[in-house]
C-alpha positions in Angstrom: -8.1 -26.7 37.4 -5.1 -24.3 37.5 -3.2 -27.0 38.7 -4.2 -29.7 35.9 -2.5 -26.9 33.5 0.3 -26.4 35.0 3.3 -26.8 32.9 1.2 -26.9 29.6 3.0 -24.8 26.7 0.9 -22.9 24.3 1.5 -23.8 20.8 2.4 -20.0 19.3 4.7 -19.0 22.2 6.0 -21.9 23.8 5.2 -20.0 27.5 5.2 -22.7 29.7 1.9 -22.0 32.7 2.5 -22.0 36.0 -0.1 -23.3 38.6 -0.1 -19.6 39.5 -1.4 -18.2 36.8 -4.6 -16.2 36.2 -6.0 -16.2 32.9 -8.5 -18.5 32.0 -7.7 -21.9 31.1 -8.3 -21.5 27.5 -6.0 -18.7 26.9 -2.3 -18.2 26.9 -1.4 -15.8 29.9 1.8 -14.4 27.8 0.2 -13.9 24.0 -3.3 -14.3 24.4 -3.9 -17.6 21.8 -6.9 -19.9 22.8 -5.5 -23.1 23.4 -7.9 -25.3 25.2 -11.3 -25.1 23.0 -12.1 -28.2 24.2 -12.1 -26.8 28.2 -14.1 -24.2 27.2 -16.7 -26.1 25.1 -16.8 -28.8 27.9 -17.7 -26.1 30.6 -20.4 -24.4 28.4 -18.8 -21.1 28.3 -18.4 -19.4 25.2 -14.9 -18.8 23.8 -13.8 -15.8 23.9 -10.9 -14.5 21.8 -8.5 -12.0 22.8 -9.1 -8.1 20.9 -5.8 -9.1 18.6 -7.7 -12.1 16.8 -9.7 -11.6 14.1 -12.2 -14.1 13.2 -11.7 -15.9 10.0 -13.6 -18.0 7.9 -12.8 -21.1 5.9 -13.7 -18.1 2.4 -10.9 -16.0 3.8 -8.7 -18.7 4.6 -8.7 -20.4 1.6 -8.6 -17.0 -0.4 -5.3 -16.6 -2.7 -4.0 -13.7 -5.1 -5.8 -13.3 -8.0 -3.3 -14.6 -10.7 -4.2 -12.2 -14.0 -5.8 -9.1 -14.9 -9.3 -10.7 -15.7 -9.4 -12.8 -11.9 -8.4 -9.7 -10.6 -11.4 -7.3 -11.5 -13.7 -10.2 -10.9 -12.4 -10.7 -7.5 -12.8 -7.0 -7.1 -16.5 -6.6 -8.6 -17.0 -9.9 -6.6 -16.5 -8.5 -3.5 -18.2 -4.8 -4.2 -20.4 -4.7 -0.7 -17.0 -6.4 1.3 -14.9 -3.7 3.3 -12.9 -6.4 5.2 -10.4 -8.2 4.3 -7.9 -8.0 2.2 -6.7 -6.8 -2.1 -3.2 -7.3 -3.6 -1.1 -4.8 -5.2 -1.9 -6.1 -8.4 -5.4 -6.9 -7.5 -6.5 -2.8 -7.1 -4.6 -1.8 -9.5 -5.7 -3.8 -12.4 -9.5 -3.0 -10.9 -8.4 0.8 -11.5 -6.7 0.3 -14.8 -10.3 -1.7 -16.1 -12.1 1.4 -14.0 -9.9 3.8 -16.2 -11.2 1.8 -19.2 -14.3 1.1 -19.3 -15.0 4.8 -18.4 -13.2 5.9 -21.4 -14.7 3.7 -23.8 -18.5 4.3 -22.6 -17.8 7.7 -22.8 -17.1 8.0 -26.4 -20.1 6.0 -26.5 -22.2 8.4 -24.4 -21.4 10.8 -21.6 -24.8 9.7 -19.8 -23.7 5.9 -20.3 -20.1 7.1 -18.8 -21.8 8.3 -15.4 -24.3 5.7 -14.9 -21.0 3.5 -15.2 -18.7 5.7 -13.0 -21.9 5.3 -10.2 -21.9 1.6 -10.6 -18.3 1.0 -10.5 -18.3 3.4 -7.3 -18.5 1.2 -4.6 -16.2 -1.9 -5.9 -13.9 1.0 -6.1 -14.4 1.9 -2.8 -14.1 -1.5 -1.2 -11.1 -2.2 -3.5 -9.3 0.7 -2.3 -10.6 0.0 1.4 -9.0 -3.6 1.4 -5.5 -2.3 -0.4 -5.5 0.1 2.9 -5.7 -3.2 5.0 -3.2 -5.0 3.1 -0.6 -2.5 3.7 -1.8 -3.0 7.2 -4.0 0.9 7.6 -7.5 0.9 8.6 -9.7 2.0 6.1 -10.4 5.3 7.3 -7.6 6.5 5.9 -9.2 6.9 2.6 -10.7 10.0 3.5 -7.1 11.2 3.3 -7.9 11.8 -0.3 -10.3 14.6 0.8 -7.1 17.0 1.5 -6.9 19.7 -1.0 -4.0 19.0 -2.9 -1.8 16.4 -1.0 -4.4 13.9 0.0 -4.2 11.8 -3.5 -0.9 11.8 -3.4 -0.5 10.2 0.1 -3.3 7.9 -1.0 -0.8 6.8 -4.0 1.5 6.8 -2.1 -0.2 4.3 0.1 -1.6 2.6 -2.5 1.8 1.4 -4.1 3.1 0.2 -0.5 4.0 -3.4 -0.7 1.9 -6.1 1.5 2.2 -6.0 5.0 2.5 -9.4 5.9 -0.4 -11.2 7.8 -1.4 -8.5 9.6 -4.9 -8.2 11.9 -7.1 -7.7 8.7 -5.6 -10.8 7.6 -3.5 -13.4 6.3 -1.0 -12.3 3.9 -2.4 -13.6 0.3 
C-alpha cells in the first residue's frame, strides 16, 4: 500500500510521500491533514484526525459576523449554553453594551426585576466572553483571570479588545 502512495502530495503542504514513509495512508506524514478518506472508509477503519484539527460542522462553517448591534445580541443570547467556537469584537461588545442596558433600565423599574435579569443574562455573558477568549486565540480558562484582586479585569479588557486571531484551532476566522 505504501508503495501505491508513493509520490502522492498532500493538498495543504505539497510534501511529496515516499514509499518509506510510516504514517498511515490517510494522513500527511509532514502536517498531519487527512487526505485519503476514501482509503480509510474503504478499509473500515475509522478516521482519525490529528490533535491540531478540530471538528467542524456545516453551522460553524457557514457562520459569519454578525453585521449590527441587534444580530449581534441575538447571536449572543442564541448561543447562551455554547462555550466553543467563536464571538467577534463587535459581537461581545455590543452583547455587553445591551447587558449594560437592560440592567439599568430594569433597575429603575425594580431592583428585584434588575437581579432576576443580571441571573438570566449570566450565562450568555459567560459564553460570550468565553468565545471572545477563543477568537483572540486563548482558551477559555482564562476568564478566571478576572478573579485577581485588582489587575484581573483589567487584563481581561485588555484581552477582550485584542483584535481576531485569524483561523485559529477554535476556529475559522469569521
Amino acid at each position: 500500500m505504501a508503495e501505491a502512495l508513493a509520490g502522492k502530495a498532500c493538498p495543504k503542504c505539497g510534501y511529496k510521500r515516499t514509499a518509506t514513509e510510516s504514517a498511515p495512508d490517510w494522513q500527511c506524514p509532514k502536517c498531519g491533514v487527512a487526505y485519503a478518506k476514501a482509503t480509510a472508509a474503504a478499509t473500515g477503519q475509522p478516521l482519525a484526525r490529528p490533535a491540531s484539527a478540530q471538528p467542524t460542522t456545516a453551522a460553524a462553517a457557514a457562520r459569519s459576523a454578525p453585521s449590527g448591534p441587534v444580530e449581534a445580541v441575538l447571536a449572543a443570547l442564541k448561543g447562551y449554553v455554547n462555550f466553543s467556537g467563536r464571538a467577534t469584537r463587535a459581537e461581545y461588545w455590543w452583547f455587553i453594551l445591551f447587558w449594560f442596558l437592560a440592567i439599568a433600565a430594569i433597575a429603575f423599574i425594580s431592583e428585584t426585576l434588575a437581579g432576576i435579569v443580571v441571573l438570566v443574562l449570566l450565562l450568555p455573558n459567560l459564553t460570550v466572553s468565553i468565545r471572545r477568549l477563543h477568537d483572540i486565540g486563548k482558551s477559555g480558562w482564562w476568564y478566571l483571570i478576572g478573579f485577581l484582586p485588582l489587575v484581573g479585569p483589567f487584563i481581561l479588557l485588555y484581552l477582550f479588545v485584542q483584535p481576531s486571531d485569524g483561523d485559529n484551532p477554535y476556529g475559522a476566522a469569521a
